[in-house]
LOVEXDO-139056 format. One line per 2 residues: their letters; for each residue x, y, z of N, C-alpha, C, O. Coordinates in nm, 4 decimals. Last residue first. Example, Ala and Ser with C-alpha at 12.3 -4.5 7.8 and 13.67 -1.06 7.14 Angstrom:
BEGIN
sa	1.2850 -0.2250 0.7080 1.3670 -0.1060 0.7140 1.2900 0.0030 0.7870 1.3409 0.1138 0.8039; 1.3190 -0.5690 0.7800 1.2300 -0.4500 0.7800 1.3200 -0.3300 0.7800 1.4236 -0.3319 0.8465
END
This chain:
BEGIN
xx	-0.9602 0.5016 0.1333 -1.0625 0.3620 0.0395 -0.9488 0.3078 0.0280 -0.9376 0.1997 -0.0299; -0.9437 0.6824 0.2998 -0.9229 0.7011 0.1606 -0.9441 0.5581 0.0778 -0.9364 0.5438 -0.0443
xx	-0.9705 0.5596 0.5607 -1.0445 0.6735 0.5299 -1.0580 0.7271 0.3902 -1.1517 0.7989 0.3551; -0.7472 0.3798 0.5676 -0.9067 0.3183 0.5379 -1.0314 0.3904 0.5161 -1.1416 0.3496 0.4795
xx	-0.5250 0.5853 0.6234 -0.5514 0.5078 0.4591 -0.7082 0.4327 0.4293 -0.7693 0.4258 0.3227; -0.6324 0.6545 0.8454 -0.6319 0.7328 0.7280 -0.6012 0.6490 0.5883 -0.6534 0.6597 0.4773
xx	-0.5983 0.4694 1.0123 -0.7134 0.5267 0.9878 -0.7396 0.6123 0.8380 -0.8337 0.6222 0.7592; -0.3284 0.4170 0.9873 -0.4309 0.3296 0.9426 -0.5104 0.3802 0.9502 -0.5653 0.3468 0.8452
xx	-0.2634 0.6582 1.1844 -0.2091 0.6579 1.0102 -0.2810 0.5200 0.9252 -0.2848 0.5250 0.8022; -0.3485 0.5514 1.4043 -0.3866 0.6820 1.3076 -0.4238 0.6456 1.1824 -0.5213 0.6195 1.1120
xx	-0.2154 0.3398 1.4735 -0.3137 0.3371 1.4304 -0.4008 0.3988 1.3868 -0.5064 0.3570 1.3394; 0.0751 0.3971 1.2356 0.0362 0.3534 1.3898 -0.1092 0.3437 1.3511 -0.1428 0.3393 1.2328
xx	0.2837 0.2128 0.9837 0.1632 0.2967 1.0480 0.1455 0.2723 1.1632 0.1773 0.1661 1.2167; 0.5912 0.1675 0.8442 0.5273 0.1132 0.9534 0.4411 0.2563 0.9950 0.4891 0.3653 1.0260
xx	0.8171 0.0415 0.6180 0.6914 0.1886 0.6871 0.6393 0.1465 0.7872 0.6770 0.0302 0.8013; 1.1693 -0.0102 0.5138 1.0452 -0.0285 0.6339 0.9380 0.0833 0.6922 0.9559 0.1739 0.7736
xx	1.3383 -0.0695 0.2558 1.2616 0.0579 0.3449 1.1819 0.0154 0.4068 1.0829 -0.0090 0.3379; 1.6959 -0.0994 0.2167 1.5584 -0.1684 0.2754 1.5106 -0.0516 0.3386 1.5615 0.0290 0.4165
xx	1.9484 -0.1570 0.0013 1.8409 -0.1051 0.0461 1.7297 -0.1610 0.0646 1.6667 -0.2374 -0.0085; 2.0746 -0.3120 -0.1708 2.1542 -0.3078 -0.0404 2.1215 -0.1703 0.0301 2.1983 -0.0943 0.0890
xx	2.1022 -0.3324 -0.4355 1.9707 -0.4423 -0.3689 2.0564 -0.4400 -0.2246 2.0985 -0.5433 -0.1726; 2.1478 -0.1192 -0.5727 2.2182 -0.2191 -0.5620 2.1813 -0.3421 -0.4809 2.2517 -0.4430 -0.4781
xx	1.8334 -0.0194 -0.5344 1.9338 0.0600 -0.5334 2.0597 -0.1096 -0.5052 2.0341 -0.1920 -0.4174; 1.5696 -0.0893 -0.5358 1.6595 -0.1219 -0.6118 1.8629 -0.1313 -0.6316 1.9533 -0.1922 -0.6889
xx	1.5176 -0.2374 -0.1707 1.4893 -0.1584 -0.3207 1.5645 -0.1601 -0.3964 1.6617 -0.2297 -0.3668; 1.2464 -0.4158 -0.0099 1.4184 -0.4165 -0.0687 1.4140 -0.3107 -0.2040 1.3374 -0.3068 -0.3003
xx	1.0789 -0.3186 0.2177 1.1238 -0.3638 0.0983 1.2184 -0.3477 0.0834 1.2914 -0.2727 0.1482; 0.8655 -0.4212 0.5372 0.9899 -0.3995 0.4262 0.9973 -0.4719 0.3054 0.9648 -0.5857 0.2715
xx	0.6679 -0.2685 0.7223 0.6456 -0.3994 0.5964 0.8197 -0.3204 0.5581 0.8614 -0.2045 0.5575; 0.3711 -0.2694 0.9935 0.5198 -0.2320 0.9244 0.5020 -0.3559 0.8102 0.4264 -0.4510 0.7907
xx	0.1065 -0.1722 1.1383 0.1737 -0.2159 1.0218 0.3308 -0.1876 0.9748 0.3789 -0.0845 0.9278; 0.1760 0.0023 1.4119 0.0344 -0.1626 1.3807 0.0939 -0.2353 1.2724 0.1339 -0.3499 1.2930
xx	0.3810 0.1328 1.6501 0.3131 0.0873 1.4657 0.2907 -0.0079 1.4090 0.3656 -0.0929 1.3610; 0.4668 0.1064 1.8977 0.3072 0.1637 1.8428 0.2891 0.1411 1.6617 0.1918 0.1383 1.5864
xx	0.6851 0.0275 1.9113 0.6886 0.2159 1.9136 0.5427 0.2417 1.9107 0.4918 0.3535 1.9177; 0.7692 -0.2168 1.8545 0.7463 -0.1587 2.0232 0.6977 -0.0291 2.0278 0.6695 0.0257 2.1344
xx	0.7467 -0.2107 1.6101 0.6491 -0.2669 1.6669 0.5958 -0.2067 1.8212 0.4908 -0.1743 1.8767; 1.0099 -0.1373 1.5590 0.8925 -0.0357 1.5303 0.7669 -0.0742 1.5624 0.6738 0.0056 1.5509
xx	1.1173 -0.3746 1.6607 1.1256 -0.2732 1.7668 1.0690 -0.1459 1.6999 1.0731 -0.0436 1.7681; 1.0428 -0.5895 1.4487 1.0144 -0.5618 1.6003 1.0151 -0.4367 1.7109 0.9421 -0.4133 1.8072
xx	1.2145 -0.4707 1.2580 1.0603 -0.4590 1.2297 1.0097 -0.4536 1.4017 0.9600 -0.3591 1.4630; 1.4591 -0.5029 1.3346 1.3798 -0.3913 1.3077 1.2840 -0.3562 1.3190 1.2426 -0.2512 1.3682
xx	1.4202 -0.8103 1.3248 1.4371 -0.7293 1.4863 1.4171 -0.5482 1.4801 1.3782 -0.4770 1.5727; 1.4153 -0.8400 1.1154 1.3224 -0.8856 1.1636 1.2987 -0.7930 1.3002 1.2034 -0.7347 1.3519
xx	1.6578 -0.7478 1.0324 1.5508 -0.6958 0.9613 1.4378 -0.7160 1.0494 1.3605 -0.6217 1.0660; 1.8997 -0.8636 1.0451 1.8325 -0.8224 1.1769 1.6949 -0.7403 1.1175 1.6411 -0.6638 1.1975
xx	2.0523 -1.0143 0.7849 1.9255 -1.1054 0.8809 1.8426 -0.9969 1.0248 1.7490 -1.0412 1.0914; 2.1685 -0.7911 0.6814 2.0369 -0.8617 0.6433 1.9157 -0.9472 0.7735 1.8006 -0.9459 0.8173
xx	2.3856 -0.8544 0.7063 2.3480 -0.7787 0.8304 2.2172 -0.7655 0.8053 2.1429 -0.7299 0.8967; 2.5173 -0.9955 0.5627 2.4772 -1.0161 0.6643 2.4283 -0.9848 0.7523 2.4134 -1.0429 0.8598
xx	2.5675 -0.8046 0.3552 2.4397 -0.8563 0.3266 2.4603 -0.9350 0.4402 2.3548 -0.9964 0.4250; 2.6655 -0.4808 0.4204 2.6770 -0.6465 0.4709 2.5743 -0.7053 0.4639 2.4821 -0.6833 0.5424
xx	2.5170 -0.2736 0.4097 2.6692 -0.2788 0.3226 2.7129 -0.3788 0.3340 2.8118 -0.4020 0.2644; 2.2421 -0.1641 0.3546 2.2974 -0.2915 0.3990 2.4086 -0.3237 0.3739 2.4154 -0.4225 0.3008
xx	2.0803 0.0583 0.4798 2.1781 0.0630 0.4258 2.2067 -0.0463 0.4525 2.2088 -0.0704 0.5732; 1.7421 0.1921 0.4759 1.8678 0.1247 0.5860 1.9348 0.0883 0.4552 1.8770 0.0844 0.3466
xx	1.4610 0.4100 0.5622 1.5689 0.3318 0.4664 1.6853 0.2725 0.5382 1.7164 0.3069 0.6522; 1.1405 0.4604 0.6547 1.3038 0.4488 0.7012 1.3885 0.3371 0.6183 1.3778 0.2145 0.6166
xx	0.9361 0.6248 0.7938 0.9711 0.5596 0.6724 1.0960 0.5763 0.6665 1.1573 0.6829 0.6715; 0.6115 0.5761 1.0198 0.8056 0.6036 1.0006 0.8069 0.5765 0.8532 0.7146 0.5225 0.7922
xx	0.3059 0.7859 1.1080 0.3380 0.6648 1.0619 0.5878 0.6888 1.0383 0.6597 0.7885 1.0445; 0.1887 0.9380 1.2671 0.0974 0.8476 1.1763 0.1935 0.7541 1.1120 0.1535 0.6475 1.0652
xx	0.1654 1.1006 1.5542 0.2307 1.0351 1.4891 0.1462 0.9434 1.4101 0.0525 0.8800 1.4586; 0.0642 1.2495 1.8037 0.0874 1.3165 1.6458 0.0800 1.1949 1.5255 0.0050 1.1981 1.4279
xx	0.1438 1.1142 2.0411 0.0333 1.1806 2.0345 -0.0197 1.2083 1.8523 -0.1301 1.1825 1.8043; 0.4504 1.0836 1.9627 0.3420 0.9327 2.0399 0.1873 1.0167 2.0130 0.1117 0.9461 1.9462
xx	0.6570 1.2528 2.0061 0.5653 1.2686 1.9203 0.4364 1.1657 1.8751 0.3560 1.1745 1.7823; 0.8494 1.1199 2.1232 0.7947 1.2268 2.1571 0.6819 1.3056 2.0929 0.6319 1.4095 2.1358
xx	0.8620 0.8321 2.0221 0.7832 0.9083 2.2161 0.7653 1.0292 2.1840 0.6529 1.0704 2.2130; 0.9550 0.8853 1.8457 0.8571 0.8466 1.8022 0.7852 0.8785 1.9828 0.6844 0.9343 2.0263
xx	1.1949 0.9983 1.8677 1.1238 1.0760 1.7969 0.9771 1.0300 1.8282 0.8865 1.1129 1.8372; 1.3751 0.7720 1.9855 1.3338 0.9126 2.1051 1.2448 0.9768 2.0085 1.1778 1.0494 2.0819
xx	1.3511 0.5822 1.7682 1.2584 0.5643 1.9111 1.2175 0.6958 1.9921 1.1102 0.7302 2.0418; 1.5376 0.7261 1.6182 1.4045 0.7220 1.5660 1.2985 0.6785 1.7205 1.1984 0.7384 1.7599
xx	1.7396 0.6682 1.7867 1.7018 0.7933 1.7658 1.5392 0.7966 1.7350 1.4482 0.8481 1.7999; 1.7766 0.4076 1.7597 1.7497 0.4703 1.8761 1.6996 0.6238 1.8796 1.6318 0.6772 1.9674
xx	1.8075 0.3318 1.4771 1.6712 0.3497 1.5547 1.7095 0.3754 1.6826 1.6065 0.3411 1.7406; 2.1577 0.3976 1.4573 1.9880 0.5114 1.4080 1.8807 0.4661 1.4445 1.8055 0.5622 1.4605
xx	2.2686 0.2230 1.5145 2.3144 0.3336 1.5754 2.1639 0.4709 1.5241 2.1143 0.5783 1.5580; 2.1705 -0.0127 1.3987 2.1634 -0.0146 1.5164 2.1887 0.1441 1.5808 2.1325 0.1786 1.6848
xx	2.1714 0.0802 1.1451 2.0573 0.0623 1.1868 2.0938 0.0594 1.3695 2.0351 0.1334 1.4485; 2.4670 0.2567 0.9993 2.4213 0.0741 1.0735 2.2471 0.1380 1.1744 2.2424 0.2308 1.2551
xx	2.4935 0.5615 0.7966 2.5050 0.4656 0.9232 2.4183 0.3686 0.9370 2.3027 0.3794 0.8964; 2.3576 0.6311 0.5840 2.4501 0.5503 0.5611 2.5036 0.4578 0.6610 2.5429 0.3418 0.6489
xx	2.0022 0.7394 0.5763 2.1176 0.7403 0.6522 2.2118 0.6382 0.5648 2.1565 0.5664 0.4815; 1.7277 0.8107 0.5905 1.7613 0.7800 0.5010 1.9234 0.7706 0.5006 1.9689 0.8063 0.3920
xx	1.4175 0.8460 0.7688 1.5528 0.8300 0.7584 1.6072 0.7646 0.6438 1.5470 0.6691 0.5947; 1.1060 1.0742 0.9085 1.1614 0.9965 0.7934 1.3334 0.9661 0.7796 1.3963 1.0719 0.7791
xx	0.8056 1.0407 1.0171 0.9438 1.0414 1.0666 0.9945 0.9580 1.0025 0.9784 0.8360 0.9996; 0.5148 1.2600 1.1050 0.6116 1.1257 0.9672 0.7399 1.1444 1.0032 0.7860 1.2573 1.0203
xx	0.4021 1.4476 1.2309 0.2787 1.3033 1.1242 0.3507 1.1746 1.1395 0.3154 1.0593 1.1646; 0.4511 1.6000 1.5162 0.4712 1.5738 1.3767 0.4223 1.4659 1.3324 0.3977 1.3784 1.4155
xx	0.4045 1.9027 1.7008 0.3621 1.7709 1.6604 0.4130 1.7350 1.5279 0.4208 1.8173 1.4367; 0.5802 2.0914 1.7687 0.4800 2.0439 1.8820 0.4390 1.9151 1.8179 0.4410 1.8155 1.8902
xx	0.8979 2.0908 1.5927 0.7616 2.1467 1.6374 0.6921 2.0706 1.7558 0.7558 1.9943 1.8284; 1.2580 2.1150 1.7312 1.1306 2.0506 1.6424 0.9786 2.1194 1.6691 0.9583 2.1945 1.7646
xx	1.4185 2.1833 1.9306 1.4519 2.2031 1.8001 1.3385 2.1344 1.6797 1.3595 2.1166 1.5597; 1.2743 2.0849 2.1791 1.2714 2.2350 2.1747 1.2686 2.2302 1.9792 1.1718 2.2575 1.9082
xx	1.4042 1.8364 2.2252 1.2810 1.8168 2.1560 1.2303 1.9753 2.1460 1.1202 1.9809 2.0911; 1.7537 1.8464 2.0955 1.6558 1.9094 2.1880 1.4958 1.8655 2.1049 1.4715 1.8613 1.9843
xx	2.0486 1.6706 1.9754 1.9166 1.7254 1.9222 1.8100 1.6893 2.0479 1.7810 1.5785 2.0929; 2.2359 1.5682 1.9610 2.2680 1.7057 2.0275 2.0954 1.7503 2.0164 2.0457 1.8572 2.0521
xx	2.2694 1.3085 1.8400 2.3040 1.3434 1.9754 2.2623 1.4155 2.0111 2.2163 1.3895 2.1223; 2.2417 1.3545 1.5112 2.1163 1.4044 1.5881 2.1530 1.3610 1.7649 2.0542 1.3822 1.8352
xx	2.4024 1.7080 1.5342 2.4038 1.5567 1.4850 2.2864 1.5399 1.5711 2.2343 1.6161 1.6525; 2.2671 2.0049 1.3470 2.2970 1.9496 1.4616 2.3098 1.7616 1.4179 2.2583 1.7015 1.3236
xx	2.0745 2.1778 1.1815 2.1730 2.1314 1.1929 2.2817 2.1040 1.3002 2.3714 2.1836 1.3278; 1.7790 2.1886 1.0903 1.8442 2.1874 1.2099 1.9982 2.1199 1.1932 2.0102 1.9975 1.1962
xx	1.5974 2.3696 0.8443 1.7260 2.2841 0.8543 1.7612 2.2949 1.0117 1.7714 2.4081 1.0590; 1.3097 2.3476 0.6932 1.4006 2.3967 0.8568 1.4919 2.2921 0.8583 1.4772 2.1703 0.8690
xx	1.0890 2.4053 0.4588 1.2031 2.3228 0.4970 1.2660 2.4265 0.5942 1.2726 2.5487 0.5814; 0.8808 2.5648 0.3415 0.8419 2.4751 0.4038 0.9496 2.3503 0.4787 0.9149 2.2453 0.5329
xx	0.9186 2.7493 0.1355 1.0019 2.8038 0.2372 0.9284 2.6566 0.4066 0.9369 2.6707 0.5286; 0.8071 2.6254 -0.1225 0.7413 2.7244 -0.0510 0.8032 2.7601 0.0835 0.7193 2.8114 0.1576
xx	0.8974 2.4413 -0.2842 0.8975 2.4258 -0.1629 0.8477 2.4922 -0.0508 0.8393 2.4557 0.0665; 0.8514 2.5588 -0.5607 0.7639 2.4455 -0.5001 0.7348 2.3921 -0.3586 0.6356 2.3357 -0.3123
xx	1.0800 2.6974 -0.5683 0.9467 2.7765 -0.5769 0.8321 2.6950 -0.5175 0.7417 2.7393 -0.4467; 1.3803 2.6034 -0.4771 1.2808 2.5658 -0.5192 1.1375 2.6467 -0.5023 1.0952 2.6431 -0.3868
xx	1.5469 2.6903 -0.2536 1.4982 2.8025 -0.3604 1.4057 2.7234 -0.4894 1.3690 2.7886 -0.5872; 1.5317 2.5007 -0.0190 1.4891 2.6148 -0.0389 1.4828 2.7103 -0.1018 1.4335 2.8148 -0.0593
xx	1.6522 2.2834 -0.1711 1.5021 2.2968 -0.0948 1.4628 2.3652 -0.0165 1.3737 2.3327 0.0620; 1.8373 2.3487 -0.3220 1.6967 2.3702 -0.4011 1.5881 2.3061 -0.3180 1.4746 2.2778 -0.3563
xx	2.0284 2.3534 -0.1768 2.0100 2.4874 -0.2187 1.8803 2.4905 -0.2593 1.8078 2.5894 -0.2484; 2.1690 2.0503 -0.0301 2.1594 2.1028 -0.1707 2.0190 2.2598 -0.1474 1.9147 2.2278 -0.0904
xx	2.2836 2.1173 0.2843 2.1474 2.0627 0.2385 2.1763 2.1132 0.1166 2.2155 2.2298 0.1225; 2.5690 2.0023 0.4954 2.5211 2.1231 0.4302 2.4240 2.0331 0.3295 2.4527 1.9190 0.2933
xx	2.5573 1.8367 0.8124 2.5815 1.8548 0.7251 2.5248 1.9552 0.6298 2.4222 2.0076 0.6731; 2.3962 1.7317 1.0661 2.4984 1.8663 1.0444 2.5613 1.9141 0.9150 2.6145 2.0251 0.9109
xx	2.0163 1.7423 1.0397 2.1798 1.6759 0.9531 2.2770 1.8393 1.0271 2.2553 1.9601 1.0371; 1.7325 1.6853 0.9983 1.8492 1.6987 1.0966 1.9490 1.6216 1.0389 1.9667 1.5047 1.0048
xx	1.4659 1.8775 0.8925 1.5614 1.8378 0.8290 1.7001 1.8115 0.8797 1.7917 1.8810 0.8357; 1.1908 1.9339 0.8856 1.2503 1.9744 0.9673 1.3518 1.8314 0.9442 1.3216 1.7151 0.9709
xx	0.8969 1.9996 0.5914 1.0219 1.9093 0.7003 1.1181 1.9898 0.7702 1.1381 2.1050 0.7318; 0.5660 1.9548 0.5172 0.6144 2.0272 0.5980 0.7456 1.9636 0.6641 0.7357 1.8916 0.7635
xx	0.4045 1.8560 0.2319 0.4795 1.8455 0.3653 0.5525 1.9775 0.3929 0.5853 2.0707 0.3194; 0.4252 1.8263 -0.0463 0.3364 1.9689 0.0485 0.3128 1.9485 0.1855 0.2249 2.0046 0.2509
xx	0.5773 1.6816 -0.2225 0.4449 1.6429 -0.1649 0.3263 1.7320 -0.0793 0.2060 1.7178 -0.0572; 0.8129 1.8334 -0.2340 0.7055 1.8446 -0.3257 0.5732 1.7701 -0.3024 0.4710 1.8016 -0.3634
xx	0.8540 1.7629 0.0447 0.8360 1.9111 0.0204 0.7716 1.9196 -0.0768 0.6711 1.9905 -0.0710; 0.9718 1.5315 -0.0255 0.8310 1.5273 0.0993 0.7987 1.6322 0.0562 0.6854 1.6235 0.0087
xx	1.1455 1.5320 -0.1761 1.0417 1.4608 -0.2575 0.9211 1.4859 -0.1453 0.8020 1.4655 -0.1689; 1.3561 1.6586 -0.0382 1.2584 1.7479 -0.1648 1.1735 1.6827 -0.2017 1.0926 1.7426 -0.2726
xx	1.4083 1.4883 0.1780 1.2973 1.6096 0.1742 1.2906 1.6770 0.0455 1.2019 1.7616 0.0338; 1.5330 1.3009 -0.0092 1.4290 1.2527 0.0391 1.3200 1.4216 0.0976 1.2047 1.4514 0.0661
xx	1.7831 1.4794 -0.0482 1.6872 1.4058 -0.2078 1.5548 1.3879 -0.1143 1.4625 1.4639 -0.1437; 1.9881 1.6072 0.0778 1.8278 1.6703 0.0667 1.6990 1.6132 -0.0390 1.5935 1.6582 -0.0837
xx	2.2208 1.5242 0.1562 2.2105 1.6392 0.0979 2.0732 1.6896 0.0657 2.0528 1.8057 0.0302; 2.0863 1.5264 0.4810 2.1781 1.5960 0.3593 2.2038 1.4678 0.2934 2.2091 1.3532 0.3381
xx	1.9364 1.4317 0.6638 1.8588 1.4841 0.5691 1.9172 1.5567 0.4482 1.8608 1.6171 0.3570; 1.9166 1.2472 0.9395 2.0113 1.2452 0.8000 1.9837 1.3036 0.6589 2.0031 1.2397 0.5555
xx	1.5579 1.2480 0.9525 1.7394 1.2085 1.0340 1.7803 1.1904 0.9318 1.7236 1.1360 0.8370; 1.3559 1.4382 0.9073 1.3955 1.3425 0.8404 1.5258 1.3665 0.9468 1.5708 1.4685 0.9991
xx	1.0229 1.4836 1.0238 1.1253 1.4801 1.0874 1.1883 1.3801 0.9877 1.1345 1.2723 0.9627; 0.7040 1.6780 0.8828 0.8089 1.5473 0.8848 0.9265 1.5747 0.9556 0.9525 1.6949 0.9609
xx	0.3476 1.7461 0.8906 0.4922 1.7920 0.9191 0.5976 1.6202 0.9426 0.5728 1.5100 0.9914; 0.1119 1.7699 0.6378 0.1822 1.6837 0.7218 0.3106 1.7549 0.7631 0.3758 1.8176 0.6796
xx	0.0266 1.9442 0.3894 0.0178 2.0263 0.5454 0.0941 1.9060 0.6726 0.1268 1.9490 0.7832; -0.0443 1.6732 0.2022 0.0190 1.7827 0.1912 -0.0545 1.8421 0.3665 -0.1478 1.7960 0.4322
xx	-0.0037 1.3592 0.3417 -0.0819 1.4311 0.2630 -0.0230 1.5812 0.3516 0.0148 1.6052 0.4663; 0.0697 1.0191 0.3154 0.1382 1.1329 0.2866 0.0211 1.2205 0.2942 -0.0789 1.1635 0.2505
xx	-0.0033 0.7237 0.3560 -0.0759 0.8260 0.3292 -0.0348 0.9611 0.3521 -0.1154 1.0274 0.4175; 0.1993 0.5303 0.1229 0.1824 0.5737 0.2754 0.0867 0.6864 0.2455 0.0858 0.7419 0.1356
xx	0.0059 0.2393 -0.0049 0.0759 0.3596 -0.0410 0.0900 0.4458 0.1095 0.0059 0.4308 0.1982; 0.0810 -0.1191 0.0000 0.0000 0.0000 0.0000 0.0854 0.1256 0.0000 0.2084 0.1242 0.0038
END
């Protein structure tokens, strides 16, 4: 199924440089807050499309205050090079804090060891622990050493059964 994205959603992406994944939320008519220390390609904010709808926090995300984000957010999105183990912890402190808001994760992982394949399961598990009813991974194209796992809470199921 399709995630139910819909424009005015606010997003939290971890690892958000150079900026491919929030320009594709931004052209969706999201709303992102974009944590990377790193520097963001230019055109997601002089893109006309983006409508000044991107906040770069730049900070690793260690350093990162629940102050440095809004009051509520939909979608919590990663797209990282670092080992899964060192990035869902983060994604966990996002998803408490935003436990009220929250409709759903979308989170890419990097498999630079197709052995490292096998903890997929235990991924899935511990977006389980967060409250999200549905998770599902795919493998994507990208040298087949990408995996995106969504996982809805029970909101964010509401809303896809709200759209047929």
């Amino acid at each position: 199924g399709r995630v139910p994205l819909q424009a005015g959603d606010r997003a939290v992406e971890l690892g958000s440089a150079p900026g491919g994944a929030s320009f594709s939320l931004l052209l969706r008519g999201l709303e992102v807050w974009g944590i990377d220390p790193a520097a963001m390609d230019p055109v997601v904010w002089t893109d006309p499309r983006c409508e000044k709808r991107f906040h770069h926090v730049k900070k690793a995300f260690s350093d990162l205050k629940r102050e440095d984000l809004p009051p509520a957010v939909e979608w919590i999105a990663l797209d990282i090079n670092g080992p899964a183990r060192v990035s869902l912890p983060y994604v966990e402190q996002l998803a408490a804090w935003f436990r009220e808001s929250l409709l759903g994760c979308v989170l890419t992982f990097k498999i630079n060891d197709p052995k490292h394949a096998r903890h997929i399961p235990e991924w899935m598990e511990t977006l389980q622990g967060l409250g999200l009813k549905r998770v599902r991974a795919t493998q994507l194209a990208a040298n087949k050493r990408e995996v995106c796992v969504v996982g809805l809470t029970g909101k964010g199921l509401l809303r896809v059964s709200a759209r047929g």
